[in-house]
Biopython code that builds the backbone (N, CA, C, O; Angstrom):
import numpy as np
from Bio.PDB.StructureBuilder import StructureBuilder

atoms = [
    (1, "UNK", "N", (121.172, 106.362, 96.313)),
    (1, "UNK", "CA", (120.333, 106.112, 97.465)),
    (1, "UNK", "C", (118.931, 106.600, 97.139)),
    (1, "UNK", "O", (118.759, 107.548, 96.373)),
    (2, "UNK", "N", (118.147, 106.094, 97.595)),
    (2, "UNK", "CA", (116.797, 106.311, 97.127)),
    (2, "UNK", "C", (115.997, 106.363, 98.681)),
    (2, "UNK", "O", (115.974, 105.469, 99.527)),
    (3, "UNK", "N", (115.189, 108.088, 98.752)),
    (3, "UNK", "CA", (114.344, 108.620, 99.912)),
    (3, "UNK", "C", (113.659, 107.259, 100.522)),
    (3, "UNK", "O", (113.419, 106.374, 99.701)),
    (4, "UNK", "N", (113.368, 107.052, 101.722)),
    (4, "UNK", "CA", (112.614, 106.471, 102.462)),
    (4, "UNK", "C", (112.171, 107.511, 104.181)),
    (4, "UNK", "O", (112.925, 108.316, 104.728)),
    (5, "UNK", "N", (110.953, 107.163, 104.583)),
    (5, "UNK", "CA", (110.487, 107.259, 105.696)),
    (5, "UNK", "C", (111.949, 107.229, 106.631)),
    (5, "UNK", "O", (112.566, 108.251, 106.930)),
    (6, "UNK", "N", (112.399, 105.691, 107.060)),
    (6, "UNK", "CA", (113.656, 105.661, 107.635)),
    (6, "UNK", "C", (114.501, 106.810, 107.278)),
    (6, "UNK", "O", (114.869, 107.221, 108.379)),
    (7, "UNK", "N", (115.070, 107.634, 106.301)),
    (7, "UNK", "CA", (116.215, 108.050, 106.134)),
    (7, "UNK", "C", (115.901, 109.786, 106.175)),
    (7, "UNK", "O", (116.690, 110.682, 105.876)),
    (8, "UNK", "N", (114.524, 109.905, 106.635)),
    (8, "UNK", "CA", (114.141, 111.243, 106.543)),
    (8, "UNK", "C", (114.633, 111.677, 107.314)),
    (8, "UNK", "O", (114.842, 110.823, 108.175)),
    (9, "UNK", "N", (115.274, 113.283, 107.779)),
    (9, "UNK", "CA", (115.138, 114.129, 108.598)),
    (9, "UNK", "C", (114.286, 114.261, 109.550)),
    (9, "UNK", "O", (114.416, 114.263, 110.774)),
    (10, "UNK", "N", (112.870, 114.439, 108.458)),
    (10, "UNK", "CA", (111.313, 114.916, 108.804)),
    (10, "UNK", "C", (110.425, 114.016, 108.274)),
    (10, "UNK", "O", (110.664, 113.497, 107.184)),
    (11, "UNK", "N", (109.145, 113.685, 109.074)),
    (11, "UNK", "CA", (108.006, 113.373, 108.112)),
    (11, "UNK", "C", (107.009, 114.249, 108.286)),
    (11, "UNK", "O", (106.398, 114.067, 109.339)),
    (12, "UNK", "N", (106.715, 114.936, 107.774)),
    (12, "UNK", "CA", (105.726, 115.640, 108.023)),
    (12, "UNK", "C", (104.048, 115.937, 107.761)),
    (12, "UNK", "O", (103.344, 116.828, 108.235)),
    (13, "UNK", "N", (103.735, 114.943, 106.913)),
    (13, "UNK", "CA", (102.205, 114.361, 107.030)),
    (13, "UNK", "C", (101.859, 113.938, 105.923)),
    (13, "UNK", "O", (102.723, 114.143, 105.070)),
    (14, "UNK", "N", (100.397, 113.109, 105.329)),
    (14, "UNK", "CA", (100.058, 113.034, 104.713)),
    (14, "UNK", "C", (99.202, 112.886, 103.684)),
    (14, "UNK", "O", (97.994, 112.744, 103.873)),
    (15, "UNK", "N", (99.769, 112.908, 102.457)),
    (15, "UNK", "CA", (98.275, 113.331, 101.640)),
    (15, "UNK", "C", (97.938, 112.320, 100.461)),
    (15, "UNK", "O", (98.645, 111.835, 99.578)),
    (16, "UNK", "N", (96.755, 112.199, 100.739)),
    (16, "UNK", "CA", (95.820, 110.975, 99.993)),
    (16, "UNK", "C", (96.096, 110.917, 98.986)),
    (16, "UNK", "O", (96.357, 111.985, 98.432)),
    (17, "UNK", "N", (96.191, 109.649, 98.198)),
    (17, "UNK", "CA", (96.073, 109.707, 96.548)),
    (17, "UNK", "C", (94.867, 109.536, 95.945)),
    (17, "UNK", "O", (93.942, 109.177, 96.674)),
    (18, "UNK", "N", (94.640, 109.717, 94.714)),
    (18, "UNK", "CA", (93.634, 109.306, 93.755)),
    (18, "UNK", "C", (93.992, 108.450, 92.329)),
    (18, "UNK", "O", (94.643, 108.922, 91.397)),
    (19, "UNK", "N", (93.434, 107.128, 92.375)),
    (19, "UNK", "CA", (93.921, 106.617, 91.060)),
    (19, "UNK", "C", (93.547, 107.480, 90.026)),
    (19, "UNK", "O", (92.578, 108.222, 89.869)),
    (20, "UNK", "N", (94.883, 107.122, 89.119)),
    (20, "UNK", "CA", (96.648, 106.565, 89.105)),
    (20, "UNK", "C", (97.155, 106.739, 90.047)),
    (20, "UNK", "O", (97.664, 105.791, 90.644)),
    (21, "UNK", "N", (97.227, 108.482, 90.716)),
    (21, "UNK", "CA", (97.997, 108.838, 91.452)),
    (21, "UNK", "C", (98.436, 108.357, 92.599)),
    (21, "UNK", "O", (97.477, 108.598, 93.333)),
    (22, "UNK", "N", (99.281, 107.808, 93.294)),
    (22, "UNK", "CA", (99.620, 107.000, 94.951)),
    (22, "UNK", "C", (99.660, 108.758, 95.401)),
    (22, "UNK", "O", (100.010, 109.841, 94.932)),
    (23, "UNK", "N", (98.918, 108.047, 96.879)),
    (23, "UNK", "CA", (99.501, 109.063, 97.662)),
    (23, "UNK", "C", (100.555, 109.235, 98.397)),
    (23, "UNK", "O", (101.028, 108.106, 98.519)),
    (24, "UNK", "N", (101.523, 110.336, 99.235)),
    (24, "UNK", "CA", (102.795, 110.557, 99.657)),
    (24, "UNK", "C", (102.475, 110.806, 101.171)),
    (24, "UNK", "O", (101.455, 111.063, 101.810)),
    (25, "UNK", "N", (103.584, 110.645, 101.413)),
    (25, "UNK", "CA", (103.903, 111.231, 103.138)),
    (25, "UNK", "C", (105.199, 112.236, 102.811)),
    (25, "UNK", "O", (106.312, 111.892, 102.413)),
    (26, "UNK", "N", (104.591, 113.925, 103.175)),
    (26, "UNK", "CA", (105.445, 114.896, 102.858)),
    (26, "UNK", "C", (106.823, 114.925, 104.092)),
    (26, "UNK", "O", (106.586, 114.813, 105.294)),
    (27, "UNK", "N", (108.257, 115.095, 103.532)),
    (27, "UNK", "CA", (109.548, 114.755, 104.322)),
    (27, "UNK", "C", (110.200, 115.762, 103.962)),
    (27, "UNK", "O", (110.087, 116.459, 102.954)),
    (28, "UNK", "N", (110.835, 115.814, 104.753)),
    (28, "UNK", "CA", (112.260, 116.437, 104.100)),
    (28, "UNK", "C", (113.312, 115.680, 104.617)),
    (28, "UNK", "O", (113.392, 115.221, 105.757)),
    (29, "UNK", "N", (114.398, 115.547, 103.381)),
    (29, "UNK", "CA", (115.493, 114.607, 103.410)),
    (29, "UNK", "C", (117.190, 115.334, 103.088)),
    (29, "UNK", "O", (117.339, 116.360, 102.425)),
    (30, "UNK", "N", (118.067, 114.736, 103.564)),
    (30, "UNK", "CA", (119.318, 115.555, 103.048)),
    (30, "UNK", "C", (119.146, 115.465, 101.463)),
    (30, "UNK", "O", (118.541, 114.550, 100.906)),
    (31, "UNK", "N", (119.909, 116.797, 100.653)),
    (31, "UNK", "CA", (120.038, 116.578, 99.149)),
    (31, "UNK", "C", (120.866, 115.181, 98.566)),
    (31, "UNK", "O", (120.870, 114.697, 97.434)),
    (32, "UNK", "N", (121.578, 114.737, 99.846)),
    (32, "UNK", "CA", (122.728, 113.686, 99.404)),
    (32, "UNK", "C", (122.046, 112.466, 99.488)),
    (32, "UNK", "O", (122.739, 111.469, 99.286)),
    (33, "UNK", "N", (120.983, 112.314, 99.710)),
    (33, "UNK", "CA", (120.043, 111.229, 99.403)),
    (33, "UNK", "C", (119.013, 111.112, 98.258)),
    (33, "UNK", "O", (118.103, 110.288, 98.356)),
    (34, "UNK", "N", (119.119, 111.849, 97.259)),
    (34, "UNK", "CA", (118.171, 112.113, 96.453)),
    (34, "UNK", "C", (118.852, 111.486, 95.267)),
    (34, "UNK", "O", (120.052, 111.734, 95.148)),
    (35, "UNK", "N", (118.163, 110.557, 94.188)),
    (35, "UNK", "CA", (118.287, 109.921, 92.781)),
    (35, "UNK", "C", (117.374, 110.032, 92.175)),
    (35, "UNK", "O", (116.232, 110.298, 92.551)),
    (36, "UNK", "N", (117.838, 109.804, 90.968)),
    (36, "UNK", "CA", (116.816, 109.596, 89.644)),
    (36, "UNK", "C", (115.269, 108.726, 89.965)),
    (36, "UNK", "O", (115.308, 107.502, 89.837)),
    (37, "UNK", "N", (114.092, 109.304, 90.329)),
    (37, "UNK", "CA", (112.880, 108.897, 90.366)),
    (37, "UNK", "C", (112.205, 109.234, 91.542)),
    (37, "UNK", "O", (110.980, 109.129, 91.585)),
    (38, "UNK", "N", (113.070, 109.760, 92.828)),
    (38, "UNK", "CA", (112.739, 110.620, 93.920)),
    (38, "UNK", "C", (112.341, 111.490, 93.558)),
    (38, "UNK", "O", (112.726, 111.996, 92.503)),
    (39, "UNK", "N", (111.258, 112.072, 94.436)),
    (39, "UNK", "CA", (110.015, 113.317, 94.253)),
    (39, "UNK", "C", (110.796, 114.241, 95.131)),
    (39, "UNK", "O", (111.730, 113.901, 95.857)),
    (40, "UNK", "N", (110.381, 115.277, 95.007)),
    (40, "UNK", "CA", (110.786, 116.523, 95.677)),
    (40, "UNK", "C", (109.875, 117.790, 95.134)),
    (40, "UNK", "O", (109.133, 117.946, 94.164)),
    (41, "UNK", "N", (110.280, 118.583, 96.190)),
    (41, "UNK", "CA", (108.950, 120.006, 96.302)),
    (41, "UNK", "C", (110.142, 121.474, 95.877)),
    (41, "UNK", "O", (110.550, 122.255, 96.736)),
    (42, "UNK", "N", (110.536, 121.559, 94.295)),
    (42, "UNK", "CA", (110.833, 122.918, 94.318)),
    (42, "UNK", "C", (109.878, 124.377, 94.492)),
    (42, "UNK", "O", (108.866, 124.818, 93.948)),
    (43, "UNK", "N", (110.534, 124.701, 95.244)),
    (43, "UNK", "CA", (109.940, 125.985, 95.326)),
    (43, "UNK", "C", (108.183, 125.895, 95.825)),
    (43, "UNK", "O", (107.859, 125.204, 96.791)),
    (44, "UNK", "N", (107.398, 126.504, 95.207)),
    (44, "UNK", "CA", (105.718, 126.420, 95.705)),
    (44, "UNK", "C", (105.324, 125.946, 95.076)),
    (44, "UNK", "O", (104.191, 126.417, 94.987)),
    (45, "UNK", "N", (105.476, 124.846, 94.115)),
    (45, "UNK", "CA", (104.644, 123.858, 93.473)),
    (45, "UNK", "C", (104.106, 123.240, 94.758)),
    (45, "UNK", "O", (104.684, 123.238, 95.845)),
    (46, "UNK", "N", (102.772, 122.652, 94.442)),
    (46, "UNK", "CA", (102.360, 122.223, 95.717)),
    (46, "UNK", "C", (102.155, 120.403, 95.071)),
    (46, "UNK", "O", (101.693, 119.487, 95.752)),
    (47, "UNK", "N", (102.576, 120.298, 93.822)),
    (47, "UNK", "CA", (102.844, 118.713, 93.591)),
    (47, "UNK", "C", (104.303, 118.569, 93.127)),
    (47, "UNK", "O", (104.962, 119.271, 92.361)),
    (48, "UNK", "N", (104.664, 117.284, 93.916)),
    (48, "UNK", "CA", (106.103, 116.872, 93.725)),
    (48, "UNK", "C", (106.456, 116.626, 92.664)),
    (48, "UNK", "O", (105.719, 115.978, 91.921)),
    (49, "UNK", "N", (108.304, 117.276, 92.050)),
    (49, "UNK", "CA", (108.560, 116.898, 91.085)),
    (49, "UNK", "C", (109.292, 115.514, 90.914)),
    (49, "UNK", "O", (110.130, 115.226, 91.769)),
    (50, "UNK", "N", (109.112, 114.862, 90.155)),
    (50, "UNK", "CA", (110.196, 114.212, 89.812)),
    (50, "UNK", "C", (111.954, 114.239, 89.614)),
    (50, "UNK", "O", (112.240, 115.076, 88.758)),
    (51, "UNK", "N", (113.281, 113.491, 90.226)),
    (51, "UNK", "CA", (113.999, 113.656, 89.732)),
    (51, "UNK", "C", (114.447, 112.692, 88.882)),
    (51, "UNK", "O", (114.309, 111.476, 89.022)),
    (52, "UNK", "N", (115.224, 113.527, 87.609)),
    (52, "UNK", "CA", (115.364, 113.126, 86.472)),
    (52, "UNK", "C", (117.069, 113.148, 86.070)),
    (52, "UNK", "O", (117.505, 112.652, 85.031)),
    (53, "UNK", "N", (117.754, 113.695, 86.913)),
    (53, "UNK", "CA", (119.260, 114.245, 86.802)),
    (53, "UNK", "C", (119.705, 114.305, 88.366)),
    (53, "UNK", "O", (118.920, 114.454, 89.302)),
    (54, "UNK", "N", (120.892, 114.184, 88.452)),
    (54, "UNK", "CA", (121.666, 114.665, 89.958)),
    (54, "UNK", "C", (123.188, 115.273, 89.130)),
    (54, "UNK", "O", (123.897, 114.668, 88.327)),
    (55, "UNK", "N", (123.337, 116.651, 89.667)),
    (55, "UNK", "CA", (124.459, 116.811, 89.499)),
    (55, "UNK", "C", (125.370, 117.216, 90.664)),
    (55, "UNK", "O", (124.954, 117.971, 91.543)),
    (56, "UNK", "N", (126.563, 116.736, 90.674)),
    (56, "UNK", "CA", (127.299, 118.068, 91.498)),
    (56, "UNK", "C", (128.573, 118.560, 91.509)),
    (56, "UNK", "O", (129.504, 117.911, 91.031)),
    (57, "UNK", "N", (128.676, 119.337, 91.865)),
    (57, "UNK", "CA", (130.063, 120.315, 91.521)),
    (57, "UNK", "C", (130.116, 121.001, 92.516)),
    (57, "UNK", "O", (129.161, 121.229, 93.258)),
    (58, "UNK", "N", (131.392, 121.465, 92.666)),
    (58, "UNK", "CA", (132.286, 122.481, 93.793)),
    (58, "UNK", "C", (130.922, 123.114, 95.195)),
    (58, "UNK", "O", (130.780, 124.214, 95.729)),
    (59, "UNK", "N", (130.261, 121.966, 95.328)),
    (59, "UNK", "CA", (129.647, 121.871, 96.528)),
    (59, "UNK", "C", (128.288, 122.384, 96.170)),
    (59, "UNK", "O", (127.580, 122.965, 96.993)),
    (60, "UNK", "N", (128.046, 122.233, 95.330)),
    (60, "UNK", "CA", (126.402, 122.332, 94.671)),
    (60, "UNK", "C", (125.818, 120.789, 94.580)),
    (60, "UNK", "O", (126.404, 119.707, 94.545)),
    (61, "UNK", "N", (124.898, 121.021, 94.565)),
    (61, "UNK", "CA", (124.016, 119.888, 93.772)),
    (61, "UNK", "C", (122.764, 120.346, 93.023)),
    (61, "UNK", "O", (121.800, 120.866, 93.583)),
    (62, "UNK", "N", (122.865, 120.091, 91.602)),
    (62, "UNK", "CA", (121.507, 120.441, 90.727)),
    (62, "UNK", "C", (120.793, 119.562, 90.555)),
    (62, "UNK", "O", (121.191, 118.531, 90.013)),
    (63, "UNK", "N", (119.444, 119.734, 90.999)),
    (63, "UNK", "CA", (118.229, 118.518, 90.735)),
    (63, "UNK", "C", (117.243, 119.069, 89.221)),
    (63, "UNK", "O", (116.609, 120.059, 88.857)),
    (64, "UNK", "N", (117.587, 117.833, 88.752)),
    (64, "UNK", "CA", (116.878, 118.190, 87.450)),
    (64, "UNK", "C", (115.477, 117.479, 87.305)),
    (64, "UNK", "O", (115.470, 116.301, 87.662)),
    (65, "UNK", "N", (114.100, 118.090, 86.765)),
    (65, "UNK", "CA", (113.076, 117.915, 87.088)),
    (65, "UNK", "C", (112.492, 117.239, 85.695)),
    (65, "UNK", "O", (112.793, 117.502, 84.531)),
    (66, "UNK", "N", (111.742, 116.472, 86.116)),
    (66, "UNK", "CA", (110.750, 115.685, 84.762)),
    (66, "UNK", "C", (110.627, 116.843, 83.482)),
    (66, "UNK", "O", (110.708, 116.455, 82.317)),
    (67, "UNK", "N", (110.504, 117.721, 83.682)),
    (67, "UNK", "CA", (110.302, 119.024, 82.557)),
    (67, "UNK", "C", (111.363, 119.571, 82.146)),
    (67, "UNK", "O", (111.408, 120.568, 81.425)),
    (68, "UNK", "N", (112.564, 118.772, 82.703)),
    (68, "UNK", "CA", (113.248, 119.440, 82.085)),
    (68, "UNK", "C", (114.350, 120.992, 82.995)),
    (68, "UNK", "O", (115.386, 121.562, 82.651)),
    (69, "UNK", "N", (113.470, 121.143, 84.147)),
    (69, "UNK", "CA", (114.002, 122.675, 84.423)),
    (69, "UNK", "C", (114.997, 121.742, 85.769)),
    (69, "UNK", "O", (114.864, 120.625, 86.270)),
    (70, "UNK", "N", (116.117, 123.024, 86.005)),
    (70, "UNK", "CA", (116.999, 122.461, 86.793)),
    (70, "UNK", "C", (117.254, 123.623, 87.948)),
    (70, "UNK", "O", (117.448, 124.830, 87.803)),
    (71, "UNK", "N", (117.185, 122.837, 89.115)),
    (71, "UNK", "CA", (117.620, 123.781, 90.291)),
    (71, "UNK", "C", (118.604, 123.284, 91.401)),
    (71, "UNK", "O", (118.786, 122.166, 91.883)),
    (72, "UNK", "N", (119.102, 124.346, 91.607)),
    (72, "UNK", "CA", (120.765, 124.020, 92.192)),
    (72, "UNK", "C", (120.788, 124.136, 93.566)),
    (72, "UNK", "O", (120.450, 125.318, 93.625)),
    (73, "UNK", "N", (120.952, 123.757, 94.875)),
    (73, "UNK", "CA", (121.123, 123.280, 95.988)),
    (73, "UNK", "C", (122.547, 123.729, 96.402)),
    (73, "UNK", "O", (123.496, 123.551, 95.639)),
    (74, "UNK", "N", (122.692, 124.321, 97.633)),
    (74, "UNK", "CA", (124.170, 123.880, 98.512)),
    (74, "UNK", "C", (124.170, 122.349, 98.740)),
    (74, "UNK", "O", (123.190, 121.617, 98.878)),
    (75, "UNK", "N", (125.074, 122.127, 98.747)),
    (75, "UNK", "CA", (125.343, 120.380, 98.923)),
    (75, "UNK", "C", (124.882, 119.541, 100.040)),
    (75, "UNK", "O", (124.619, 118.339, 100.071)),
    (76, "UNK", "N", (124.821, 121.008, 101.508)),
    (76, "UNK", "CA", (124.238, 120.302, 102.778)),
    (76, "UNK", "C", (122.968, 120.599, 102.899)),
    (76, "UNK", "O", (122.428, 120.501, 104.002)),
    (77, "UNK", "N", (122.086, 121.123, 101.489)),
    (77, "UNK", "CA", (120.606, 121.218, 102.018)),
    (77, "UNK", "C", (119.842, 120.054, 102.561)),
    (77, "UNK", "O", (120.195, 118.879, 102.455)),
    (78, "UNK", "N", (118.532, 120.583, 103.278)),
    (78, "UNK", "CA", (117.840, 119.365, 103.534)),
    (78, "UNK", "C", (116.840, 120.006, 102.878)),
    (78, "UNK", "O", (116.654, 121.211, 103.048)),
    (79, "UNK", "N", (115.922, 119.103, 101.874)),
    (79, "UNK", "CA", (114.839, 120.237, 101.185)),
    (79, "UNK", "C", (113.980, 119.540, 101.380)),
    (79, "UNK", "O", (114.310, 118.441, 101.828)),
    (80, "UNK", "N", (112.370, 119.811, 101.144)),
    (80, "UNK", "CA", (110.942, 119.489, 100.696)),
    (80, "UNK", "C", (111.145, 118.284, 100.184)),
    (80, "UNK", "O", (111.765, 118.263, 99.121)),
    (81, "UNK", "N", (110.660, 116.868, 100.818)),
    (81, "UNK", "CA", (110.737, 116.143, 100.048)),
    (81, "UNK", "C", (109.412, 114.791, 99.375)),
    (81, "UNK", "O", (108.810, 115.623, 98.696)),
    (82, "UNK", "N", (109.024, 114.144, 99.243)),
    (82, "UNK", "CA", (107.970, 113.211, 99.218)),
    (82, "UNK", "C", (108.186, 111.532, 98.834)),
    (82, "UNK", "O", (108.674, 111.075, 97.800)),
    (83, "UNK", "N", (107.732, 110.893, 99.850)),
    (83, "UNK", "CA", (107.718, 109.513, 99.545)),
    (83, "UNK", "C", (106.478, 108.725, 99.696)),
    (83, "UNK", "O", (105.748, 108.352, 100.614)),
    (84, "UNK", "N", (106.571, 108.591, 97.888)),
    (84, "UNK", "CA", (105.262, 107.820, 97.671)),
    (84, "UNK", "C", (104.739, 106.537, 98.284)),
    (84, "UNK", "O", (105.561, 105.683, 98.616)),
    (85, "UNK", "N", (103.055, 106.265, 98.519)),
    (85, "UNK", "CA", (102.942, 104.973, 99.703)),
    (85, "UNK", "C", (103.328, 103.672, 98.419)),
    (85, "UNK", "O", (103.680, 103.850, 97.253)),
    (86, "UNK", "N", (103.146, 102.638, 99.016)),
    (86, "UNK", "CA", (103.375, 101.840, 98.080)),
    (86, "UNK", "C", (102.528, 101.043, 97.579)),
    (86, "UNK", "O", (101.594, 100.553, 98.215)),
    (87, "UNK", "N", (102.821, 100.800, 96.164)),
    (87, "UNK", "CA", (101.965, 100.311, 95.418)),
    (87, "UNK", "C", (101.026, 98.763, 95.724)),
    (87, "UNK", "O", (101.772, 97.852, 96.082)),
    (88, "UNK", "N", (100.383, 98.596, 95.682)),
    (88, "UNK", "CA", (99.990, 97.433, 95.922)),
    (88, "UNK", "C", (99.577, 96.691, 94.383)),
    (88, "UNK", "O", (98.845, 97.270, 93.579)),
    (89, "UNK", "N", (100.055, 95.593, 94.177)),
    (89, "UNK", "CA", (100.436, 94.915, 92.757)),
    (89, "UNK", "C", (99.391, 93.888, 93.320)),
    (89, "UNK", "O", (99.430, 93.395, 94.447)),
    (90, "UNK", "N", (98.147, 93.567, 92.039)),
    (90, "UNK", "CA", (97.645, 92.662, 92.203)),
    (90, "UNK", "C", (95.861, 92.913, 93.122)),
    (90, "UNK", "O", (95.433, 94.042, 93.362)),
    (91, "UNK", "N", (95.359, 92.074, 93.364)),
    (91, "UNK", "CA", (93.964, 92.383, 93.973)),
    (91, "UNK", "C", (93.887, 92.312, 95.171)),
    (91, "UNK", "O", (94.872, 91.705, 95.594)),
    (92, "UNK", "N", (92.815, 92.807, 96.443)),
    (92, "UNK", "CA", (92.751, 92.960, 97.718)),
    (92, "UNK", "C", (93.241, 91.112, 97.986)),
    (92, "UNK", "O", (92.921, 90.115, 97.339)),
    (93, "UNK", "N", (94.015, 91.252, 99.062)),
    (93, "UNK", "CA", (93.937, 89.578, 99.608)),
    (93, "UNK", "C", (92.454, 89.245, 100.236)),
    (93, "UNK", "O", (91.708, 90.023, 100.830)),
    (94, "UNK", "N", (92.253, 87.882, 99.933)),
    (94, "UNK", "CA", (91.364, 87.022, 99.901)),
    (94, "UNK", "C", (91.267, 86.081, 100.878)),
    (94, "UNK", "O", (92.351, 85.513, 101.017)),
    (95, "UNK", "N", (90.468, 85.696, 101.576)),
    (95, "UNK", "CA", (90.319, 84.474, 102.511)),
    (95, "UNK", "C", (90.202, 83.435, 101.404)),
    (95, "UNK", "O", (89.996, 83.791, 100.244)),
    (96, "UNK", "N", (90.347, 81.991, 101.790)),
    (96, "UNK", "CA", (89.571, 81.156, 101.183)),
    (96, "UNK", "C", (89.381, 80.155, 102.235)),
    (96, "UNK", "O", (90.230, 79.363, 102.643)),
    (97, "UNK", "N", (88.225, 80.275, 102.610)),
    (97, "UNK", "CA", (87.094, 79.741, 103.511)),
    (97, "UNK", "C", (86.210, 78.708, 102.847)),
    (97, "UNK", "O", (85.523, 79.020, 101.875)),
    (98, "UNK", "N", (86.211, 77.826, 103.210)),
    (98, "UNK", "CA", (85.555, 76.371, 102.682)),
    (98, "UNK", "C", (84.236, 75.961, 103.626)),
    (98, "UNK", "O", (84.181, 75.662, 104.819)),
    (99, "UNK", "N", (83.708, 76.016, 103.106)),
    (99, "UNK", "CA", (82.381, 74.802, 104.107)),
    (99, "UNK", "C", (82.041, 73.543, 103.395)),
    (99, "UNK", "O", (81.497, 73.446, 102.295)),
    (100, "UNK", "N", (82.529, 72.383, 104.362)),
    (100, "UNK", "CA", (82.248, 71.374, 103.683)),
    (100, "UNK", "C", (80.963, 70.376, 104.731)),
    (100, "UNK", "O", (80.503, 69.319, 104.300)),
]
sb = StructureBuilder()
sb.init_structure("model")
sb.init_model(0)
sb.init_chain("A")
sb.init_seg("    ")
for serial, (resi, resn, name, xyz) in enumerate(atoms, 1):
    if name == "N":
        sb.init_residue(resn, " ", resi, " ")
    sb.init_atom(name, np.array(xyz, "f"), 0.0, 1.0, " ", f" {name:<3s}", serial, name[0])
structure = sb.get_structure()
C-alpha cells in the first residue's frame, strides 16, 4: 500500500518545494501502510526519509531508510509521515486561441 492524503490519520501542513525537490504535505499514517518509496520522519530529521525495506516480525515493523540505517516500530504505530505533491510531467497547459 502506498501513503496517500486519503489514507492518513493526519494531515498536518505544508511545505514548499524547490526544484528538483517536490514539495510534501506533512501526515501521519498507520506503519501498516508504509512501502518501498514512502517518505517518513525518523526521529528529528527535519527532511523525510525514504523507505527502502519493510520488515516484520513478532509484532514489530522495521523501516529501512535510503542510507541504509534501520528503525523498528510496534506494529500499531502511527508515525511522522510525508506525501509528496505531484509531479507535473510535461509543460504548463496552453490555450490555443486562434484569430482568424
Amino acid at each position: 500500500m502506498c501513503l496517500t492524503l486519503r489514507n492518513a490519520v493526519a494531515a498536518i501542513d505544508h511545505q514548499d518545494g524547490r526544484p528538483p525537490i517536490p514539495g510534501y504535505t506533512r501526515t501521519r499514517h498507520h506503519i501498516g501502510h508504509l512501502g518501498p518509496g514512502d517518505w517518513w520522519f525518523p526521529g528529528a530529521d527535519p527532511l523525510p526519509h525514504t523507505v527502502t525495506g519493510v520488515h516484520r516480525r513478532d509484532g514489530r515493523v522495521v523501516l529501512t531508510d535510503q542510507y541504509g540505517s534501520s528503525y523498528s516500530h510496534p506494529g500499531d504505530a502511527v508515525i511522522s509521515t510525508a506525501v509528496p505533491d505531484p509531479r507535473i510531467l510535461g509543460g504548463a497547459p496552453t490555450s490555443a486561441a486562434r484569430s482568424t
